[in-house]
N, C-alpha and C positions, 0 to 999 in steps of 0.2 A: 404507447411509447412514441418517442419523436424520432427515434429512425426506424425504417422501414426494414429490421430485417426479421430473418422467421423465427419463431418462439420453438425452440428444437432441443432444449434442456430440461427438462423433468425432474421428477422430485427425486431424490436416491435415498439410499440406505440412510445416510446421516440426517436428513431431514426428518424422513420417520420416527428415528432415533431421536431427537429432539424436535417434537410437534410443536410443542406453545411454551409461554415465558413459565408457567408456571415450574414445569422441566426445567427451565434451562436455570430458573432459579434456583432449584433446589442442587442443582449440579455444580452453578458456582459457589454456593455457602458450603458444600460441602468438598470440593476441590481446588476455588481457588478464591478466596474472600476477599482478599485484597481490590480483587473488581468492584465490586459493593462499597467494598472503602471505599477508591476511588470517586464512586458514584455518587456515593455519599455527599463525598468533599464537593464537588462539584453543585451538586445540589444546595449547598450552602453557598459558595460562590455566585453563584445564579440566582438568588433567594430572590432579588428586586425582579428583575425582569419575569421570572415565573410568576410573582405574585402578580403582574401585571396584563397574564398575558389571558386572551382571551380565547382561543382557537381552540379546537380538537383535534386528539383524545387527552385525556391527563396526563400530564411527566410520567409517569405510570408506565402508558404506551412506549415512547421513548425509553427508557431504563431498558424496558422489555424486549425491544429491538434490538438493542446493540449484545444484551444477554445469550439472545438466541443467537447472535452472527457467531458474536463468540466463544459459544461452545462450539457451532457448528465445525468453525476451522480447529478450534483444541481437537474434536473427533477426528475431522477428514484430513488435516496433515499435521496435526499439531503431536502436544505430548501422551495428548488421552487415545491414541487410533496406533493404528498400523503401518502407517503411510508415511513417516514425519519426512518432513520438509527444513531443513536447517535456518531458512530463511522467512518462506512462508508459511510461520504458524501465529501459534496466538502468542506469542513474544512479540512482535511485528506490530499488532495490535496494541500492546500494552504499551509499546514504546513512542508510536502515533500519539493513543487515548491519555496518554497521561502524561511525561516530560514536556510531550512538543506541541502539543493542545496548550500545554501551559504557557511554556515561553510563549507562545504567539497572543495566549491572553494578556500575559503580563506587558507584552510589547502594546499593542492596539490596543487594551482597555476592556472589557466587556462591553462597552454601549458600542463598539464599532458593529457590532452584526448584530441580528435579532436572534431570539432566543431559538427560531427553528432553524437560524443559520448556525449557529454554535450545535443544535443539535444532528443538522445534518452532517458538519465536519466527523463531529462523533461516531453517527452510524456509517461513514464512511471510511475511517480507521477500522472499525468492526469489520465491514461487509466485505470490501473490496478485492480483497483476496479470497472469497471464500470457495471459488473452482479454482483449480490449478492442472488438472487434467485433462481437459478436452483438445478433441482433436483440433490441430492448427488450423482457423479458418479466418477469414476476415472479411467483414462487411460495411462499409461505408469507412473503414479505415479501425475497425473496434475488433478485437481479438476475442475469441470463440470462450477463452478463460473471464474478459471482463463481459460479454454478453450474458453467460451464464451465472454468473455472482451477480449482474442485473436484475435477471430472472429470478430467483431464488428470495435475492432480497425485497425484492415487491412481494410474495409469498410470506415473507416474514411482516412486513409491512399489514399486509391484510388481515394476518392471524391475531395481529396486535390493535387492533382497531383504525385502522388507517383504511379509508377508503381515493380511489383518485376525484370521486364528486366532492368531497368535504376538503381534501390535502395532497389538491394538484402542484401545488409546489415543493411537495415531500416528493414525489414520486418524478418529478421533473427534474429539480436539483441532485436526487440519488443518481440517476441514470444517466446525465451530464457528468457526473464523481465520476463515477465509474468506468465509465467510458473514456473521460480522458485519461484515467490513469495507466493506458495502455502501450505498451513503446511501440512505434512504427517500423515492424519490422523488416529488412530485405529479404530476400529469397532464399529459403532455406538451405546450408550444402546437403548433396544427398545423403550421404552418411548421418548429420546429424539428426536431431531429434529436437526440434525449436522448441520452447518452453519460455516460460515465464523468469528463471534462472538467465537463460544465452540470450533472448531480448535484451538485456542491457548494453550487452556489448556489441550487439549483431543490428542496429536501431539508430535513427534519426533523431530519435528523443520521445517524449514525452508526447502522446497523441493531443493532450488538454491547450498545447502552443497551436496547435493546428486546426482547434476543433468547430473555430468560427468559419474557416473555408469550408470543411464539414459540412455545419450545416446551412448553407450556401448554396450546398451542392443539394442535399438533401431533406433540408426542410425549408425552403425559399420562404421569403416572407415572417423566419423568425424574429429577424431584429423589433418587427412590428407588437412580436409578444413580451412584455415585461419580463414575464415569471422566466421565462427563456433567457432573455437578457444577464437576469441577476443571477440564473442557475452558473450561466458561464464565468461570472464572475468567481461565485465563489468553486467551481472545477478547480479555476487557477490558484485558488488559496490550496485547496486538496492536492493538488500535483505538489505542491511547493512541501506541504506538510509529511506528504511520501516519499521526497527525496532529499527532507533535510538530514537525510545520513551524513550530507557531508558538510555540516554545519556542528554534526557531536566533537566533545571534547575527543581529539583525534585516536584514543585508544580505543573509542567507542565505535568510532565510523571505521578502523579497519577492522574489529569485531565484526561488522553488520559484512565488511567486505570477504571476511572469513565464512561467516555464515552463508553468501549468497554463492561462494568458491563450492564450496561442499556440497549445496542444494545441486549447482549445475554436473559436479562429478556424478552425482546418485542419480541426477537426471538423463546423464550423457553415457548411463553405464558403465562408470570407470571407477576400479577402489582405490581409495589415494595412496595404496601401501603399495600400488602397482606401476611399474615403469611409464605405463599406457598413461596416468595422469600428470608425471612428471612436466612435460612443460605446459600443456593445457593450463596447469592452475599455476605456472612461474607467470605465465603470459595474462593470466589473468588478472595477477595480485602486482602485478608491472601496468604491459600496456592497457589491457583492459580498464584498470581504476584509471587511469592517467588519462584515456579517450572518454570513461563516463564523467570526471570530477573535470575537465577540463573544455571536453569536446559537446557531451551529449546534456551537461545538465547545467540550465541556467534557471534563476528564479522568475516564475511567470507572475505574479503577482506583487502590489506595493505592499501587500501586508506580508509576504511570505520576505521579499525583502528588509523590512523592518525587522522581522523577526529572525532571520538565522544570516544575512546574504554578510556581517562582519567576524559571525564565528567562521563561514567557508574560507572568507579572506585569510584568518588565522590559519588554514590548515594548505595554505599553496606548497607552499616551503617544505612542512614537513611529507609531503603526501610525494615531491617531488627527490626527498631525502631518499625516501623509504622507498621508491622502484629503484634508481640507482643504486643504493646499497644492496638490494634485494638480487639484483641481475649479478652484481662485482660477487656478490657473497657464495651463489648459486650459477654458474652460468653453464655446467652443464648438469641439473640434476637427476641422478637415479630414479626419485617417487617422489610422489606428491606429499608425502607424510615430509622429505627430506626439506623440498620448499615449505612447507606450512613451520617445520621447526625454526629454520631462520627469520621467516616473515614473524614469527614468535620474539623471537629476538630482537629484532630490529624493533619492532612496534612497542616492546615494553621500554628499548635504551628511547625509543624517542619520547614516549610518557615519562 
């Protein structure tokens, strides 16, 4: 690994639960095919550059990586487990893997990256969320949730025939992904309970803007290694393609802002039918969108700018509509279920 911190995540129940791609195939042909589809299509897309390519393991390997991620989160917070995560599960991934993977192709072309770059973007929509419960910790600026989905996914990588002497730039550009897709937290209040949910709001942005001081600080002498070079390059494509929520056609992107409101309720212990969530999620579905879509999130790369930085333009207006109206409609709410019904309302009158 290129930062220096301790390897402290282990394997869990859901890994066991799905060992190798063979599992994880047969779990998605028989729960959610559509992935396959996908995959498929893709693979057709790809068709020149694969034929082209000469590296190991086969497309095979690949398919089989992103397979396993994606069960792993369907299990550990998704629809197939116990745990769900309103935000992050494997919807999260499908919406990366498939809508926004495309727009960014359809923008840049397929010959703009090489085929293990289009495939790390992939297994980066997969992996990236795949812990969401670890204890709050952080090292070299990388939170204890993206460390361990580091970890994990090298584990997958291995099982799938990826070694780091054969596919040092597999294993370099995943844990650049990863790592910067982290928000740079401040200090937690004591009452709460920091997570991957209240990082948005509680955050300086996007750790992937920052991650060249990083590694500065941390791995001196990286500028001198290419494969390092070009990992960070494309982080900033990754960061760009995980927060183009505010780039969706705008009924979509308060969708994902509903879904990520809920994650943080069930995270922060609160039921939305309960007083106790009433303004938590008014403020969230106000100022919280309004400091993330304005404050906290800009596009770090020219290719993520090509690709989404005139649908964001498109949605100032309305995103600026919809706290005002939200606050006037609501300003002193009972429950969070009362806010969620208006923010309902308003977001379908502005679709």
């Amino acid at each position: 690994m290129i930062f220096a911190y301790p390897t402290e995540f282990p394997a869990d129940e859901v890994e066991r639960r799905v060992p190798d791609a063979a599992t994880a195939r047969t779990l998605v042909r028989e729960r959610n095919p559509q992935l396959l589809e996908l995959l498929a299509y893709r693979r057709e897309r790809f068709a020149s550059l694969i034929a082209a390519r000469t590296d190991h393991p086969p497309i095979a390997g690949a398919e089989d990586a992103v397979l396993m991620a994606f069960c792993r989160l369907a299990f550990r917070h998704g629809t197939w487990g116990n745990d769900f995560h309103a935000y992050h599960n494997e919807g999260h991934i499908f919406e990366i893997l498939g809508p926004r993977l495309e727009r960014l192709i359809d923008a840049i072309g397929i010959g703009s990256l090489s085929l293990r770059d289009w495939f790390l973007l992939a297994l980066f929509a997969a992996a990236h969320d795949l812990r969401q419960r670890e204890t709050p910790q952080f090292a070299a600026g990388i939170g204890s949730n993206e460390r361990a989905s580091i970890e994990e996914t090298f584990r997958i990588l291995h099982t799938c025939g990826y070694s780091e002497a054969r596919n040092a730039e597999v294993f370099i550009g995943i844990e650049l992904m990863i790592a910067g897709s982290t928000f740079d937290a401040r200090p937690p209040m004591p009452a709460l309970e920091l997570n991957s949910a209240e990082v948005v709001v509680e955050s300086g942005g996007a750790l992937a803007q920052k991650l060249d001081a990083k590694l500065d600080k941390h791995a001196p002498g990286w500028r001198a290694d290419a494969r390092i070079v070009h990992a960070l390059d494309l982080t900033l494509i990754a960061a760009d393609l995980d927060t183009a929520n505010v780039a969706e056609a705008f009924s979509l992107f308060m969708a994902s802002a509903e879904r990520l409101c809920l994650e943080r309720e069930m995270r922060s212990h609160r039921n939305p039918a309960s007083a106790a969530s009433a303004l938590p999620m008014l403020n969230f579905l106000t100022s919280g969108q309004e400091h993330y879509f304005f404050d906290l999130h800009r596009f770090s790369s020219a290719q993520g700018r090509t690709a989404f930085a005139a649908a964001k333009q498109a949605n100032i207006q309305p995103m600026r509509d919809l706290s005002r109206d939200l606050r006037a409609a609501v300003p002193a709410p009972g429950t969070g279920n009362e806010v969620l019904a208006a923010f309902h309302a308003l977001a379908e009158k502005a679709h």
